[in-house]
N, C-alpha and C positions, 0 to 999 in steps of 0.2 A: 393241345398239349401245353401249348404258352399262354393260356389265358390267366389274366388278371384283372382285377379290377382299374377302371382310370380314377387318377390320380393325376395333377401336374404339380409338382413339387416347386417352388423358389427357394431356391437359397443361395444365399448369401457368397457366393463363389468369383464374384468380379475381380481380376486380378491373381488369381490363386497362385498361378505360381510365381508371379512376382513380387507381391506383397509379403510372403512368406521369405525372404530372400534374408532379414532382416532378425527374425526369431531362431530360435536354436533350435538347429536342424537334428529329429531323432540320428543317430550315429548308424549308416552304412554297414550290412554286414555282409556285403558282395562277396564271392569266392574270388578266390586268385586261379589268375590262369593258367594253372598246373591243373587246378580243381576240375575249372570247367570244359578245359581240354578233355581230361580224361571222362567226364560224363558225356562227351561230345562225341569220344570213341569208342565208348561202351554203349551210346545209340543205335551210330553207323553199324557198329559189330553186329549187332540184334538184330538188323533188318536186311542186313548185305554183308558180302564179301569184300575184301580188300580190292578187287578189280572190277566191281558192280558201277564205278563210276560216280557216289554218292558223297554228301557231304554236309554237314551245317552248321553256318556262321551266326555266330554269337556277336552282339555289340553293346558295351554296357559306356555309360553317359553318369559322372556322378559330378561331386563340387569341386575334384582334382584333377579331372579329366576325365577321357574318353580311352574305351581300346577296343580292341577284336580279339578274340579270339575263334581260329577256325579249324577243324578239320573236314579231311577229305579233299575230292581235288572234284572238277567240272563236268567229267563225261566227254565224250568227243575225242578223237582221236589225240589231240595233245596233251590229256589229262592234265589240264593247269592247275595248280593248287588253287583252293577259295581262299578269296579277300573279300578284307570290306569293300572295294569294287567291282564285285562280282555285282554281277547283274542278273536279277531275277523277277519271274513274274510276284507281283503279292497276290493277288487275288481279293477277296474283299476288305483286306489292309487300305486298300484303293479308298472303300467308304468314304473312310476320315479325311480324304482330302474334298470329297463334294459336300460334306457339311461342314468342312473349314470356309469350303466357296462359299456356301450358303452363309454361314455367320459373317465370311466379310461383306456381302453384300447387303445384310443387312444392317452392319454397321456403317454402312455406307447411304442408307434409305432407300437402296433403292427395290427394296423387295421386306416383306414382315413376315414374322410365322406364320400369323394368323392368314395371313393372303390365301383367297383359296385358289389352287393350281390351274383350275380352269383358265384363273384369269391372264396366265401366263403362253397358252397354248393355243393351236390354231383357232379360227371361228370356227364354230360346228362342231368342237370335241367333246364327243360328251365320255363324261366318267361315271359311275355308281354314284350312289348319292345311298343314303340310309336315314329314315325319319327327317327328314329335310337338311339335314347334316351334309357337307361340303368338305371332301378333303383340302386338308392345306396344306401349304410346304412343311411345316411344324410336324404334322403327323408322319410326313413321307422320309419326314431327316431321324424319326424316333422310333418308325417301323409300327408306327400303330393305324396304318389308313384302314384297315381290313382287307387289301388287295395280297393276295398270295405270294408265295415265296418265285412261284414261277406261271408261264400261263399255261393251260391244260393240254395242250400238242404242238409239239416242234419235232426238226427231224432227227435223227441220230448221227451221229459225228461220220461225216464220209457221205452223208445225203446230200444232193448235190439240189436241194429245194433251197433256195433262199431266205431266209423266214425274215420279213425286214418290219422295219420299225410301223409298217401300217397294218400287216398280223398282228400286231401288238395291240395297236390303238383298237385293230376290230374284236381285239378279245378283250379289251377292258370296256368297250359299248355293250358287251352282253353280259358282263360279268353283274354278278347283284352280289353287294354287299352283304355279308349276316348280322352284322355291327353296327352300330355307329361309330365315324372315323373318332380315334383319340381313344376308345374305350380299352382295346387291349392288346399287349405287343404279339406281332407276330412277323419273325423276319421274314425279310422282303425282298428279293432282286428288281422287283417290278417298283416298288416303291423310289430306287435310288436311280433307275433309269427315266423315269417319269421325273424325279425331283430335278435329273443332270436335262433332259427337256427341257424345264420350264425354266432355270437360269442360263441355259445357252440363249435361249430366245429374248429372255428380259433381256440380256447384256449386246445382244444382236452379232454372236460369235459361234463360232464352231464349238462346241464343249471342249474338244481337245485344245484349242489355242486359247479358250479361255483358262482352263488349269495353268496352262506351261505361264503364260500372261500375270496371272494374279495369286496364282501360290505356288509351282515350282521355282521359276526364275527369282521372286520373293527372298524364297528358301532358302537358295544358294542349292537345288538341287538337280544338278546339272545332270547325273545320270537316270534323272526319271522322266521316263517316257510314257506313251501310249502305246503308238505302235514304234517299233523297231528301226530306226534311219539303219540303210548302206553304210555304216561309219565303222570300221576297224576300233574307235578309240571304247567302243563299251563291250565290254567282258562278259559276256552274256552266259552264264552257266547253263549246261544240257539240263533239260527235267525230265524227272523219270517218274514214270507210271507207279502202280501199284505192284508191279511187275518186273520190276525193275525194268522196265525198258522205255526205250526213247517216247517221251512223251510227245502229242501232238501241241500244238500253243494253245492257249486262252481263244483265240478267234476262229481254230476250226471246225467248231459249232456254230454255226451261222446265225444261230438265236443269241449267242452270246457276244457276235460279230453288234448287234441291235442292241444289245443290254451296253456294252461299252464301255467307256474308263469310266462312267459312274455310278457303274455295279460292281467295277473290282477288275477291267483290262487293263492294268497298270502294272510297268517294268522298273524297278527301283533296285538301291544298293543299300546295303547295313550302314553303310558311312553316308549316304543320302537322308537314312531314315534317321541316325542319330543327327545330321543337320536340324533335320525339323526338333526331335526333342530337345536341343539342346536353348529353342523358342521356346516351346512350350514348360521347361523346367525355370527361366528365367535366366537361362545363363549367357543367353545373347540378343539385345535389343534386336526388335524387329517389327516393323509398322504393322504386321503380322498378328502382335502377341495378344495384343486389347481382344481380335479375333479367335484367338485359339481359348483365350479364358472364359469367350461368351458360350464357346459349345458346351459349358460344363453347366452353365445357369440353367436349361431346361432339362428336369428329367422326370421319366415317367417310369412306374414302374415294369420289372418285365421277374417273370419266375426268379425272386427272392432277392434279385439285384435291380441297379435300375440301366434307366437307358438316356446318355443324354443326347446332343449331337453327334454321332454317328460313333461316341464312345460308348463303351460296356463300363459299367460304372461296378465295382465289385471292393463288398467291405465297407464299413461303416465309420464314420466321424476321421479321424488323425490316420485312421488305419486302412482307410479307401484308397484305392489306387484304379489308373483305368485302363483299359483294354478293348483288344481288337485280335482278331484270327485272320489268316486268311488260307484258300487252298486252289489248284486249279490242278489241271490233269496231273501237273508234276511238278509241282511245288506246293513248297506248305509255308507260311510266314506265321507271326504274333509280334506284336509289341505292344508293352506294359511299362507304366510308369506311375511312378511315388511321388507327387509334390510336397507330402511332408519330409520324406527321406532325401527327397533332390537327386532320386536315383530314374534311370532311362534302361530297359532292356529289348534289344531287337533280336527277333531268330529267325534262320531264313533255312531251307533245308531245298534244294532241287531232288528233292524226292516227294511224293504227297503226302505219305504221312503224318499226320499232326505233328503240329510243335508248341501245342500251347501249354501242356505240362509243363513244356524246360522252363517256358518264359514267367508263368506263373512261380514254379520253383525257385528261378533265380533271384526270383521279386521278394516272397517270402515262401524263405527254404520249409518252413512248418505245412506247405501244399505237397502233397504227395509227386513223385511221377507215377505214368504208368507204365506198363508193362507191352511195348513196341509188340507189331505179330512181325515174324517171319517177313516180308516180301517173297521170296521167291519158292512155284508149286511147283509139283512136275505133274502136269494133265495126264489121266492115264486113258484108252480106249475104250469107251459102250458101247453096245452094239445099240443102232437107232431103233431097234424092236423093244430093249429094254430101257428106254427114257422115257416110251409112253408112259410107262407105270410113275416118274414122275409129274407129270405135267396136270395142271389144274390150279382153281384157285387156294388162294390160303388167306384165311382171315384171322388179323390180326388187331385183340383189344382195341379199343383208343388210337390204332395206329392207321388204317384201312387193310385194303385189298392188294396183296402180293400173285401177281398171274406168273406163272410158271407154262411156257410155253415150248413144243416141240417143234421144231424147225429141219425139218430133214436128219440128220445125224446131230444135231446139236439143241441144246435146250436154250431158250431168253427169259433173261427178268426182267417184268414190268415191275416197277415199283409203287408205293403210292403217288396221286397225279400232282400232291402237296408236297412231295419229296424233291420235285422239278428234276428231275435225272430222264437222262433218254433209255431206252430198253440197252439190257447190256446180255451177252453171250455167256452163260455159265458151265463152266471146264470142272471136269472130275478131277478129283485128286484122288477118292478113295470113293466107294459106290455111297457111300454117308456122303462124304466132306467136297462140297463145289464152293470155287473159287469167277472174280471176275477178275480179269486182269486188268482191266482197264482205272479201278480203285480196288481200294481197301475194303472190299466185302466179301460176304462168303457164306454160306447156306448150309447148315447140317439136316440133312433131312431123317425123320424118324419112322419107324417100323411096327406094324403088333408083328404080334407071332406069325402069322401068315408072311411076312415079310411085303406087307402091302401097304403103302406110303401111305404115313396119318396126321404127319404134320412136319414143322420143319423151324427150326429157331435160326433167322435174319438178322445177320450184323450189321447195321450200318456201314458208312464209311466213317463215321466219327460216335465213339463210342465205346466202349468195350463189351458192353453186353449186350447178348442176342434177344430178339424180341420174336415170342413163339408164337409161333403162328399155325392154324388148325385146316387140313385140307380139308375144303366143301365139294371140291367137285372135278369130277376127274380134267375135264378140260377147260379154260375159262371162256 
């Protein structure tokens, strides 16, 4: 679906945002916080109720300053208002700081793009290889090694298997390549735990104390963590499902316990995240910055935008700006930034769904938002005689194989094995319209006359529109 041709683009980017520091800045046309307040509570509205416990903070970074604005309050029994010290998971916002690692270290020498990653990793590891082609860190910081988004079986959240980082290594010894590395982007979880690998080992450190070590403590960004210390002093916001309800962490998926802060297990604040941008827009010296401007020098292409170090590169010439999403069970993050405009925006929401329209919008307001669903269903009862009639496969164009499965009174969706989700539990709302609580999906299933199941259109979690898909077979 994200194929592209390879391409490695240079350009001329060293310095960008601080060389720019000097020229005349296009003129800011940021809302005021009256604006963004009220688009902040005509979100929440959309998706929850006023006691659903939900909220999200906005952080904008320009050449006058910096502010918050928030609504909503934390979840949890003291319902705290959110601040810019709210503490939140990001989820793959996390990215950008192991290909910040990665650029500092190679500003440093002591690791290249071009290094291929074997040469970083135990003796005897072997990786795919394609036409005698070598992944390299380069490929794994750009998402084009050819390794998938996830690996083909881990267990489902509450499985009490362990799936640890040597499942990993044994499903990337059998994994074959279809590509040659570099050829075409395809994001990757596996690419950024494998890249957090092989600079833990080069630097001879924990990955997590090399972060805190070489770019949070750098930062000045004192409330970002990995995992969570005993500490009263960080404000840790509740996350909520697609369901509104209490979400589980980032690490109680024990494959994603393996994947780690340098796939996206990363706890951070709106006023932590504007620390960093306020490096990366130039408006604070930091040993740091020569680092943040080289992520921008390499980029490949990826479906119509490009990709550099671990940013989403989006728009063209003066009018480029970069970007990053992030999402986990219950939370949803974005931040986007102008270095022509010298403008910074963070959105943090302890709920999962998306927030990269706002971020986009606030960046430049001529991007649409979209249109939030509901969060909350109400499941109504089937009898387990009548779900058999749904259960089977469904095949979907370009997309793969949707398995619809009965499970005693209740039905599961597999997903596709490139979609990396674990099976999840689907709840009637109406004899059509099933829901997953656990994300933002939902299943409308279709009927002939007979009233006998013949296909079914599949939301994603990130997406708006349902991708239809054709039942083949009664059972999969």
């Amino acid at each position: 679906m994200y194929a592209v041709l390879f391409a490695l683009v240079g350009v001329s980017t060293i310095g960008i945002a601080r060389t720019q520091t000097a020229s005349p800045l296009i003129p800011s046309e940021m809302p005021c916080d009256a604006s963004i307040r009220h688009l902040l509570a005509k979100r929440v509205h959309a998706i929850a109720g006023p006691d659903d416990g939900i909220g999200i903070v906005v952080g904008i970074i320009e050449p006058h300053g910096r502010r918050i604005v928030a609504y909503g309050h934390s979840g949890g029994r003291d319902k705290a208002r959110l601040t810019g010290d709210s503490v939140f998971e990001i989820g793959s916002v996390g990215k950008i700081f192991t290909a910040l690692l990665l650029s500092e270290m190679v500003q440093r020498g002591e690791v290249a793009l071009t290094d291929p990653v074997t040469k970083y990793l135990p003796t005897g590891t072997r990786l795919p290889e394609h036409n005698g082609h070598k992944i390299s860190l380069g490929d794994l910081a750009t998402h084009t090694s050819g390794l998938p988004f996830m690996p083909d079986a881990y267990p489902t959240v509450g499985d009490s298997h362990n799936y640890s980082p040597q499942d990993l290594y044994d499903f990337l010894a059998r994994y074959e390549l279809k590509r040659d590395p570099g050829a075409e982007w395809e994001y990757s979880n596996i690419d950024y735990w494998l890249l957090g690998e092989a600079l833990a080992r080069r630097a001879g450190l924990p990955f997590d104390e090399l972060l805190q070590e070489r770019i949070f403590r750098p930062l000045n960004m004192s409330s970002t963590v990995v995992k969570l210390p005993d500490q009263p002093r960080l404000k840790v916001a509740q996350g909520h499902d697609a369901s509104l309800q209490p979400a589980p962490p980032f690490y109680a998926l024990s494959v994603y316990r393996t994947l780690g802060a340098a796939a996206g297990g990363v706890y951070s604040s709106p006023s932590d995240l504007l620390n960093f941008l306020s490096v990366a827009l130039g408006f604070k010296p930091s040993p740091l910055g020569p680092s943040i401007d080289a992520m921008l020098e390499t980029r490949r292409p990826m479906d119509g935008d490009q990709q550099a170090l671990g940013w989403i590169v989006e728009g063209k010439g003066r009018n480029e700006f970069f970007f990053h999403e992030g999402g986990t069970w219950g939370y949803a993050s974005a931040v986007a930034w102008d270095p022509a405009k010298k403008v910074g925006v963070v959105v943090i929401s302890n709920q999962q769904q998306s927030v990269a329209d706002l971020a986009r919008h606030l960046l430049r307001p001529e991007l649409p938002l979209e249109t939030p669903s509901l969060a909350k269903h109400a499941e109504i009862p089937i009898p387990a005689a009548a779900l058999e009639a749904y259960a089977g496969r469904y095949v979907a164009e370009d997309v793969g194989d949707f398995n619809i499965i009965q499970d005693g009174d209740h039905l599961i969706l597999q997903t596709p094995v490139d979609w990396g989700l674990p099976r999840f539990r689907l709840r009637p709302a109406t004899k059509q319209e099933f829901f997953v609580a656990e994300m933002p999906m939902r299943v409308t299933f279709h009927a002939d006359e007979k009233e006998n199941i013949t296909g079914a259109l599949i939301y994603p979690p990130r997406g708006q529109h349902g991708i239809p898909a054709t039942k083949i077979t009664r059972r999969p």
